[in-house]
N, C-alpha and C positions, 0 to 999 in steps of 0.2 A: 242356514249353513254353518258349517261347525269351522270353519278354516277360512284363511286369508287366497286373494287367487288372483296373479297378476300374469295377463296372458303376453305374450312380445311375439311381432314376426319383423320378416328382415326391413321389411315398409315401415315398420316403427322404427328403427334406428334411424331412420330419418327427419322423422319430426322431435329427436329425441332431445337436440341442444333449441329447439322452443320448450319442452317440457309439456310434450306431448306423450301423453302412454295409455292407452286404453286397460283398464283395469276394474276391476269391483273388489269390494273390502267385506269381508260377512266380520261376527263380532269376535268368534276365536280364532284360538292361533295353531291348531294342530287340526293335524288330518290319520286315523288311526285303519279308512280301508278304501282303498282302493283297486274297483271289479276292472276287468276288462273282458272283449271277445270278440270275435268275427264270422264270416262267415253265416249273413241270418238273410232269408227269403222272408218277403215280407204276406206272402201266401201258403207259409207253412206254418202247422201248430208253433208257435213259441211259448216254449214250457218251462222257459230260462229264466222268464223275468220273475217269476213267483220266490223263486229263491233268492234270486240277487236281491230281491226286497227283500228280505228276512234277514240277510247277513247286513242292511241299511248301510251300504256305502257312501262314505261323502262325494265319490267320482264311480263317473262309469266313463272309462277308454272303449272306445268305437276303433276297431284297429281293421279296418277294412271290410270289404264286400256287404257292407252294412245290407243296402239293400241288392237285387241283382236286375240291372238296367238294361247292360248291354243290348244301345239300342242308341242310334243316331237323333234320334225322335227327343228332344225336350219336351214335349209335353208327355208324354209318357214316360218317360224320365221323371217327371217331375209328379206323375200320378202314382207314381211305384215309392215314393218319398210320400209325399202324403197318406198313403194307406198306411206303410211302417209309422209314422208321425201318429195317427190317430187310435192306433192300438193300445185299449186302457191300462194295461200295466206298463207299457214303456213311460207313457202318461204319469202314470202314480212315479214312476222312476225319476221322469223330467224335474214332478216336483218339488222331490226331498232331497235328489246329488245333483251335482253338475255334470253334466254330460258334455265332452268335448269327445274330438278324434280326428281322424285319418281316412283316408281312403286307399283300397287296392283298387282291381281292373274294373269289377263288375260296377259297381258304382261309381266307376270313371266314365264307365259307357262301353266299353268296347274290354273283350279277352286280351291276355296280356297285353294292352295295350300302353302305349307309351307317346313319346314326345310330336307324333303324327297325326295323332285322332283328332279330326278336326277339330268337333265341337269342344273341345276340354276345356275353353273358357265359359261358353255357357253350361256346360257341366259343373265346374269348378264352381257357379253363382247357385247354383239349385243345392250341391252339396253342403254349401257355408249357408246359404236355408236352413235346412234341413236340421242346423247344428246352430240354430238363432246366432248366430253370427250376426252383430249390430250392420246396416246398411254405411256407414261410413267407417269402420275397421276399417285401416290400412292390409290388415289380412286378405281384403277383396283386391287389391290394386295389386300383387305379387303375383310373380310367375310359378304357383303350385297353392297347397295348400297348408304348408306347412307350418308350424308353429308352436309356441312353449308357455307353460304354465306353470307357476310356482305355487304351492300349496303351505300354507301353514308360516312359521319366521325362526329363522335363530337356528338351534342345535336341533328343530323339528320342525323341518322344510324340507319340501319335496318336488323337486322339479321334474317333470315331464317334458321330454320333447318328445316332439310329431314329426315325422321326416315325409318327407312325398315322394315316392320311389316311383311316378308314372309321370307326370305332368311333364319335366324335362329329360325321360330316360331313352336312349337308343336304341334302336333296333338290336335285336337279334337270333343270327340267325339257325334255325330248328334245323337239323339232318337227323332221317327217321326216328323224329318225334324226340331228343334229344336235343335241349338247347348248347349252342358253343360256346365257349368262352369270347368275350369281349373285351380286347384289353386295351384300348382305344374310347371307345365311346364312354361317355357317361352316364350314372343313374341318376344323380340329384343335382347338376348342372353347376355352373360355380355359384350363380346368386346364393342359393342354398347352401353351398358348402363355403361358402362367407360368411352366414348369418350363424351356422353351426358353430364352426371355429368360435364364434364369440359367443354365441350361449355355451359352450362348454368353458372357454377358460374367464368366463366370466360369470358362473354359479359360484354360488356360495352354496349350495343346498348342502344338506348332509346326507340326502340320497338321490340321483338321478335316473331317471326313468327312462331309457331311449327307445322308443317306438317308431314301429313301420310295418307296414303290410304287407312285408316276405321275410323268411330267417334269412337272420346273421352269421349264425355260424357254421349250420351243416352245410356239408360240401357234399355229399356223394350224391342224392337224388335228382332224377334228372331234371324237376321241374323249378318255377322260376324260385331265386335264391340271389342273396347278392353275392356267391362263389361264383355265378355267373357272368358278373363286373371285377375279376379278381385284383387288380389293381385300384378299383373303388373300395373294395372291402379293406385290403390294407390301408389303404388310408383313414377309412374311419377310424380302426382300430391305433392305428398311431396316432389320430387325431385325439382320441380316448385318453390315449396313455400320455401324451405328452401335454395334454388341461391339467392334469393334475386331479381330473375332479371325482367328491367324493362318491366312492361306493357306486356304480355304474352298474345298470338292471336293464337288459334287453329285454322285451316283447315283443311280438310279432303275431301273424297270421297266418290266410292263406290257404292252407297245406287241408284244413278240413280233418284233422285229427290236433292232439294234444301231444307235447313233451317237452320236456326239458334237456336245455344243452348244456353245457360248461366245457368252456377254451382256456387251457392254460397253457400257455408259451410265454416266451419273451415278455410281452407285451405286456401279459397278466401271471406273471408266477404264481398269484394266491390262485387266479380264476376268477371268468366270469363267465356268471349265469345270463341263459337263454331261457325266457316260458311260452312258449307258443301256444297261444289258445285260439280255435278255428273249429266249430260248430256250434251256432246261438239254435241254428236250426235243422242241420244236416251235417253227415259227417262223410268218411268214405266209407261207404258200402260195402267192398267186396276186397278192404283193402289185404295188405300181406306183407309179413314183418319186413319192412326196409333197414337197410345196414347204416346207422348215424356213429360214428364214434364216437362221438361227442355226449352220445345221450345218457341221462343220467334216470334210471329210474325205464318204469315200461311206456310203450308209447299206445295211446286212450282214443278210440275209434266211435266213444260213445257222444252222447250231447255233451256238452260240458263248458264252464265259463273259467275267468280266469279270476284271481282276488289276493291281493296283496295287503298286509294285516302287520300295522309300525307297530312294536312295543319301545315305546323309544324311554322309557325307563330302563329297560336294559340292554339297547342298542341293537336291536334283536330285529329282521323283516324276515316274515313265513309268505311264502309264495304256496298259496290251494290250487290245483286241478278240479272243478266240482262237478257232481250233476245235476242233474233236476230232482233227484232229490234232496239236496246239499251232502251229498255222499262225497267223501273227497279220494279224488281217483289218483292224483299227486301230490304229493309236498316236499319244499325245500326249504329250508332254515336257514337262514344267512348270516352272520354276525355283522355288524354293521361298524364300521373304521368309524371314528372320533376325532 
């Protein structure tokens, strides 16, 4: 591995005044790509991984629906994990990046499901399986799966957080197939949004990567979104802006198409980008232009991954839309603060 990578969940702050921190050290100190994507059946062609091999990323983000479980059954849960696992390019993948992630519903076990689903603790173990998660990670003992990785050191460090938008989320409730707002309930419960607060005002990275298994920032479509928690969303975003911390990169999934968002208001005068990448193996079908304000660029109904590309010699991150044939369907250029 080309890069440093020190993983933290909220259970580690626990052990943290013994000088305990679960961690691995590779020999260098930068990270120059990191893939991401969602949305993959683990019994349909996947034609994704041939490419991601070729652009050789130090990280693959897993940002939900990895595999599609939906199914109370852990052993079959757990067989639908193992087949994805065993597929030789994910394999060739395992062994040259680090692969971390997230989870959305389907690989929670159940459709939009949330903080009810029975099994989501022995889901939750087959999951952190699935992502060799060590047996005695404090990651295993917290209420979700959430957690953060710093990549690389210094003025070429990159931290990822992982948020878990299922494990502690609320109900809510659909009228004709329209979700309503919830302004009440919670998505990521306080443990989580404790442990957040302190990974954001306590990066130092020079880029931070915040990830989760629904957009951030479009509001009009009806399906799940965190405009759905509209009082959760503002708070992240204040939570965002008041870290201080640098250069902040939404990803997300889901949705089973591609695009890109950018929010600028108060909060973010310059802006900030959204890359929603969601088809490893299927996309929407039969979809039809949906209204995003937000969106920058067209929105991509084909296969496609996602891949972030540091030139940190001139403070520079390119965000790719790609396909299966490293064709690239989006791009965004970022300038990156100092």
């Amino acid at each position: 591995m080309s890069h440093k990578i020190i993983t933290k969940s909220w259970a580690a702050y626990a052990f943290f005044f013994i000088c305990f921190q679960f961690s691995s050290i590779a020999q260098e100190s930068s990270v120059q790509k990191i893939a991401f994507g969602s949305c993959n059946k683990h019994d349909l062609p996947q034609l994704l991984w041939a490419p991601i091999l070729n652009d050789n990323p130090e990280v693959f983000i897993w940002l939900g629906d990895n595999i599609y479980g939906d199914t109370h059954d852990m052993s079959l849960l757990k067989s639908k994990y193992d087949a994805q696992n065993s597929i030789p390019e994910y394999q060739q993948l395992k062994s040259g990046s680090t692969v971390i992630g997230v989870w959305d519903d389907h690989d929670y076990g159940i459709n939009d499901g949330g903080r009810f689903y029975t099994k989501k603790k022995e889901s939750m173990q087959l999951m952190l399986d699935f992502l060799d998660e060590p047996k005695n990670s404090p990651r295993r003992n917290q209420s979700g799966v959430y957690s953060s990785y710093e990549f690389g050191e210094g003025n070429q460090m990159v931290k990822v957080i992982l948020l878990d938008t299922r494990y502690n989320r609320d109900t809510l409730l659909v009228v004709d197939k329209v979700y309503q707002p919830n302004n009440e309930g919670t998505l990521l419960g306080e443990e989580q949004w404790r442990w957040l607060e302190q990974e954001l005002f306590n990066s130092t990275a020079k880029v931070n990567l915040i990830a989760g298994g629904i957009q951030f920032i479009p509001t009009e479509h009806p399906f799940e979104k965190w405009e759905n928690f509209p009082h959760e969303r503002k708070r992240l975003f204040d939570l965002i802006t008041n870290s201080k911390v640098k250069n902040p990169v939404l990803i997300s999934g889901d949705r089973h198409i591609a695009e890109i968002s950018r929010l600028q208001d108060d909060n973010f005068p310059e802006g900030i980008y959204e890359v929603t990448s969601s088809g490893l193996t299927h996309v929407w079908k039969n979809y039809k232009e949906e209204y995003n304000p937000y969106r920058v660029g067209n929105l991509i109904a084909s296969l496609h991954y996602g891949l972030a590309i540091f030139d940190w010699e001139n403070n520079k991150l390119l965000i790719q839309v790609k396909g299966k044939e490293g064709q690239v369907y989006l791009e965004q250029k970022i300038e990156l603060k100092k």
